[in-house]
C-alpha positions as CSV (number, residue, x, y, z in Angstrom):
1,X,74.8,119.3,143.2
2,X,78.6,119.4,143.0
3,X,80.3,118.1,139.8
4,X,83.0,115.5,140.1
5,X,86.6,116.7,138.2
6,X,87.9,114.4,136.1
7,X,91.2,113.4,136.6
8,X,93.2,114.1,133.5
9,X,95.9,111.4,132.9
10,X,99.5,112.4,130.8
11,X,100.5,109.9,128.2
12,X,103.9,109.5,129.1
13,X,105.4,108.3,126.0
14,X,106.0,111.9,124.6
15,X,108.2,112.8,127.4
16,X,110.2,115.8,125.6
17,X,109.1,119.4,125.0
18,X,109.7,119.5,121.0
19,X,109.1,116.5,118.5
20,X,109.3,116.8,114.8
21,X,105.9,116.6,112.5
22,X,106.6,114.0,109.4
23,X,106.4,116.3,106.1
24,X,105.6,115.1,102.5
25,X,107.9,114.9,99.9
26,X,106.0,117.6,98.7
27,X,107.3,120.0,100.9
28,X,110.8,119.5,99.9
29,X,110.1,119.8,96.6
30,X,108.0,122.8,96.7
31,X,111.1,124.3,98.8
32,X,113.9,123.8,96.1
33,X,111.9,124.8,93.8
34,X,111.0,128.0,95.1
35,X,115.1,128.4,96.1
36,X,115.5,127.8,92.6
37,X,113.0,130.4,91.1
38,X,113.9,132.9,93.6
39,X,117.5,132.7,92.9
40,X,117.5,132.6,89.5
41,X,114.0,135.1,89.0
42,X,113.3,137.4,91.8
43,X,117.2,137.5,92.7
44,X,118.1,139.8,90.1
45,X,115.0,141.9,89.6
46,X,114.8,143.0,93.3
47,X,117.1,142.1,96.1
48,X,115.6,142.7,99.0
49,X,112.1,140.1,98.3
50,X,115.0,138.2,96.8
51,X,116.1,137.6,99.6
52,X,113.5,137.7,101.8
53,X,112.2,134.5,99.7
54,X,115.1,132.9,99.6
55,X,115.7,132.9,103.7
56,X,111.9,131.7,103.2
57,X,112.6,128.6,101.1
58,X,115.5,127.6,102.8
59,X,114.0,127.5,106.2
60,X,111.7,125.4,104.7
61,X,114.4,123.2,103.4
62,X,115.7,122.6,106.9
63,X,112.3,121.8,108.1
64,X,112.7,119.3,105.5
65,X,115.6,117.8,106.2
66,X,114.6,117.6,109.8
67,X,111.8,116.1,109.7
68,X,113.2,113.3,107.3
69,X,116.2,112.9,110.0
70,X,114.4,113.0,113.2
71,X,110.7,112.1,112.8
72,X,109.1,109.3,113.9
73,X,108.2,106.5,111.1
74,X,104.1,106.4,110.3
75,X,103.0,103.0,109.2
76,X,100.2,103.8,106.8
């Protein structure tokens, strides 16, 4: 017996290739906090994960902002 494919149908309303995910408030907060204490903390006692935390935390800041900016509104 042959099996019958299924037809696989697109939803169409997502049309574009990248859409931002909403973030908590969370997020942000655990980002500027952590741009905080690596600037102020690990900064100064060794510069290179200094750094390396602080391009961390302010990517996720970006995110952030982002996905406050752009993201779609969820009803809850």
């Amino acid at each position: 017996m042959e099996k019958k494919k299924k037809r696989v149908v697109r939803d169409t309303r997502y049309t574009q290739k990248w859409h931002p995910t909403p973030l908590k408030g969370s997020f942000m907060v655990l980002s500027i906090v952590g741009l905080l204490i690596s600037t102020y903390m690990i900064y100064p006692r060794s510069v290179n994960f200094g750094i390396a935390a602080i391009l961390v935390f302010a990517a996720m800041f970006v995110a952030s902002l982002i996905s406050m900016t752009k993201a779609p509104v969820v009803e809850s």
